[in-house]
C-alpha positions, 0 to 999 in steps of 0.5 A, a space after each residue: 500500500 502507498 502513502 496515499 490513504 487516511 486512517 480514522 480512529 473510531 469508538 463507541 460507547 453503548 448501553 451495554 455488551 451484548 452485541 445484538 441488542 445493545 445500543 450505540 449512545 456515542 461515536 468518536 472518529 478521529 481522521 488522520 494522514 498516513 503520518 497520524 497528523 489530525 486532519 478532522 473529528 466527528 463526535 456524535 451522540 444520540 438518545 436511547 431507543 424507546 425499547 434498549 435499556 441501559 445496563 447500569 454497569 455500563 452507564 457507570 463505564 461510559 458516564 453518558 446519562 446526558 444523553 438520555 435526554 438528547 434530541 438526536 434519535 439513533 436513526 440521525 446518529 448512524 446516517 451522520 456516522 456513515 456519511 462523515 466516514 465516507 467524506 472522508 473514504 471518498 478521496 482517498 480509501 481509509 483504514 479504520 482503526 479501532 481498539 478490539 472492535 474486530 469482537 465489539 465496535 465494528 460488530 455494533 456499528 455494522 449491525 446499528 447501520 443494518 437496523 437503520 437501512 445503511 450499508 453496513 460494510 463501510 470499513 472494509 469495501 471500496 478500498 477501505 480496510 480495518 485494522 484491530 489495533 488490539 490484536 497488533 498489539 498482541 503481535 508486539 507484545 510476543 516480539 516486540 515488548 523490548 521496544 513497546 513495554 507492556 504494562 503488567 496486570 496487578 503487579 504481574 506476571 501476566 500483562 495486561 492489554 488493556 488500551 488505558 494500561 498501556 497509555 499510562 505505562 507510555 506516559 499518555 494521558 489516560 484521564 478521560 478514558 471511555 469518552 469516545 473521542 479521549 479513546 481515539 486520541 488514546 489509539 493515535 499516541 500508541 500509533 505514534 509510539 509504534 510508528 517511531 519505535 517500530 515503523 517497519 512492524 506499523 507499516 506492515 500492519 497498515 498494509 494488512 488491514 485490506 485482503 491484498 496486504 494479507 495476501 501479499 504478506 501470506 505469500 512472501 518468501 519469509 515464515 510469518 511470526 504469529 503472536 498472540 495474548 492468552 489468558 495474559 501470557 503471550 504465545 510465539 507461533 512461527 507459521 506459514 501458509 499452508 491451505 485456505 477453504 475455495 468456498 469460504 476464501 476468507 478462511 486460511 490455514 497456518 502451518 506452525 513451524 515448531 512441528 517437524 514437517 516431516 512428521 506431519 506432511 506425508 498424513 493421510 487425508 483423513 489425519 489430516 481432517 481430524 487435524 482441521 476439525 480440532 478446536 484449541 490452540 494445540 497443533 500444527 494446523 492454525 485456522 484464520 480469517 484474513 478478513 480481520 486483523 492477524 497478529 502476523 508479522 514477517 520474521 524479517 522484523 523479529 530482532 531476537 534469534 533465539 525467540 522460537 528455540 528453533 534456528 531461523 535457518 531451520 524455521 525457513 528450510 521447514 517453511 519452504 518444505 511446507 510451500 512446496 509440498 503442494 499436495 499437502 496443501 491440496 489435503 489440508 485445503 479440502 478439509 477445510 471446504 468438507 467442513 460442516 459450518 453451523 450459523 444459527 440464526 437469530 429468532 430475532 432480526 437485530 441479530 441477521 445481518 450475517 445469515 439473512 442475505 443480501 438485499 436486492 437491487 431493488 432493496 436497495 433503490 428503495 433504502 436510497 429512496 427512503 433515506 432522502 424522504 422527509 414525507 411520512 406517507 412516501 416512507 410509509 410507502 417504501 417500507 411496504 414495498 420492501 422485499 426482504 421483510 427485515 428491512 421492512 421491520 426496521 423501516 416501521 421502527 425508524 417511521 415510528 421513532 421519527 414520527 409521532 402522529 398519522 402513523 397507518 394502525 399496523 405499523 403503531 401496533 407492531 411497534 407497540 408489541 416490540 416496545 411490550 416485548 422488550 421492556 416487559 419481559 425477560 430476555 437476551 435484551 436484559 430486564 428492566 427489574 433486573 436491571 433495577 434491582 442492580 441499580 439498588 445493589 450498586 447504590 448501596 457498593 458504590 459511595 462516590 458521588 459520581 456513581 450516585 449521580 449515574 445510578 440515579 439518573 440511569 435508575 430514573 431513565 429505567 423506570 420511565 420505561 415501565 410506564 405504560 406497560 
């Protein structure tokens, strides 16, 4: 990749952790050059959707109860997000860093732009690619913790790779952590560290962010040095390509090098299947996604020759007997594509943006269509015309959280019947007794003054929504 791109620093702050269910309340975006110079921010922020409630332990992490009584709705929220990122994408693509969001913001973000009939795939097409920072760091952690101190979990020995850990440990300011934009800011100055410190190992992950800088890295004539953090502790995996599912061509195979190949490369077909089917982080088969972010570098970049026990010159013959051994691959890629994948699909539609299709073209003239009307009767209109009945489902909720009157009988009933759902009953979307009866735990474990203010105004906000039911 080129010096020719911009990154955006992104994060959010939401009513809780689960991923379908949970609301995005804040987003941050920082945009900077490829030389982490700030170019421009965006920090938005909405009210609650009538039927997510807020989980008291995540109000008090996030300290956003102004936004309780905010007058922009989640839908004006998530429009400004996609139409501030794709300004900013239009020139130039951009890599979208965030701090684990691989497992949670991006997640939220992309599921919050399917909700309200947006594109949800923003960060990783028309150029643009992603970049966990997270999990570059467990890379740098394995190899690189001479240059990038990490910071120890209580006192050691695990460490800890928590993103205000490590600001404090490289002397950044980490006083408003878990406001969104203080958090982007917090990824830029670790950028920076790392970019100094290790401009080599930076670059190589910026380029990574897109399917063409993995697969340039994948293919390259060096063995990969893997890192990662588990249960606080780093592990060291000398790895190279060794397979990838034809149907799935996201999926890849790693060989780990710490096994002899010669033990391993002459198996049958049906040892080596058991060999893909097994889970855990044992053996000599690895199974990744280049879709999202490897910690994987070159082992041209490693400084220390004694990182594996094993010889670098020993690490490379193994690998290149591994590359050229192309009916192992052949086996080890079969067995990938013969696997059997089970995606559940959510009884609840927050939960399908993966296992519900795409939309068709006229789905989407439709989705345009919607987003430039202000006329209640032609949105109306549009969402009863949509083929794919989730996205005539989530019209309803956007016409009815945007419009208070003149809604048609069916579209209020079915909108009143979600709000009954979620607010009086028990589900994966929480309780509102449950969650009040937390709120009477903390008040009484939590003394200071700022999480009596949070638990209090969160507890007004909860019980506001019991009204009516």
């Amino acid at each position: 990749m080129t010096n020719n791109f911009n990154l955006v620093f992104y994060d959010t702050e939401t009513t809780g952790i689960q991923k379908d269910f949970s609301q995005i309340l804040q987003c941050g975006s920082v945009l900077t050059n490829s030389s982490l110079d700030t170019l421009d921010e965006q920090n938005i922020g909405c009210a609650p959707l009538p039927w997510v409630i807020p989980q008291p332990m995540a109000m008090i992490t996030n300290k956003k109860i102004d936004l309780f009584n905010s007058n922009i709705s989640h839908y004006q929220m998530m429009k400004d997000l996609q139409l501030q990122w794709k300004e900013w994408s239009a020139q130039n693509p951009s890599i979208f860093i965030t701090y684990n969001g691989h497992a949670f913001d991006e997640e939220l973000v992309r599921r919050q732009f399917f909700w309200n009939l947006l594109e949800p795939y923003t960060t990783n097409t028309n150029g643009n690619g992603r970049l966990d920072l997270m999990l570059m760091i467990h890379n740098i952690a394995a190899y690189f913790s001479d240059e990038i101190s990490m910071p120890l979990f209580e006192g050691g020995p695990g460490i800890s790779y928590k993103l205000e850990h490590l600001a404090i440990e490289h002397g950044i300011d980490a006083g408003d952590a878990h406001d969104a934009i203080a958090d982007c800011n917090l990824m830029i100055e670790m950028c920076r560290i790392i970019k100094e410190r290790l401009p080599e190992v930076f670059e190589s992950f910026v380029n990574i962010s897109t399917k063409p800088g993995i697969k340039s890295l994948l293919y390259s004539e060096e063995f990969l040095a893997l890192g990662e953090i588990h249960r606080r502790h780093t592990f060291k995996y000398p790895v190279v390509l060794c397979g990838a599912d034809a149907s799935r061509p996201n999926e890849i195979v790693f060989y780990d090098l710490s096994y002899d190949p010669e033990d391993i490369l002459d198996l049958d077909f049906t040892e080596i299947n058991k060999l893909i089917q097994s889970k855990g982080r044992d053996g000599p088969l690895k199974k990744y996604k280049i879709n999202k972010t490897i910690p994987v570098c070159s082992s041209k970049y490693l400084k220390n020759p004694d990182v594996f026990d094993i010889e670098f010159s020993e690490l490379q013959r193994r690998a290149d007997l591994v590359r050229s051994d192309k009916d192992f691959q052949q086996k080890v890629s079969q067995a990938m594509e013969d696997r059997m994948m089970s995606f559940p699909e959510s009884e609840h539609i927050e939960g399908t943006i993966y296992s519900g299709g795409f939309p068709s073209y006229k789905d989407k003239d439709l989705m345009q269509e919607f987003h430039m009307s202000k006329d209640l009767n032609h949105l109306v209109k549009i969402s009863r015309n949509f083929e794919d009945e989730r996205l005539r489902i989530f019209a309803e909720r956007i016409i009815c959280t945007e419009y208070s009157t003149n809604i048609p009988d069916d579209i209020n009933n079915r909108y009143q019947e979600l709000i009954d759902e979620r607010n009086g009953t028990d589900g994966l979307w929480g309780s509102i007794d449950k969650s009040l009866l937390q709120i009477e735990k903390l008040l009484v474990e939590r003394d200071d003054a700022e999480s009596q203010k949070i638990l209090s105004a969160t507890k007004i906000k909860i019980e506001s929504m019991k009204v009516g039911l």
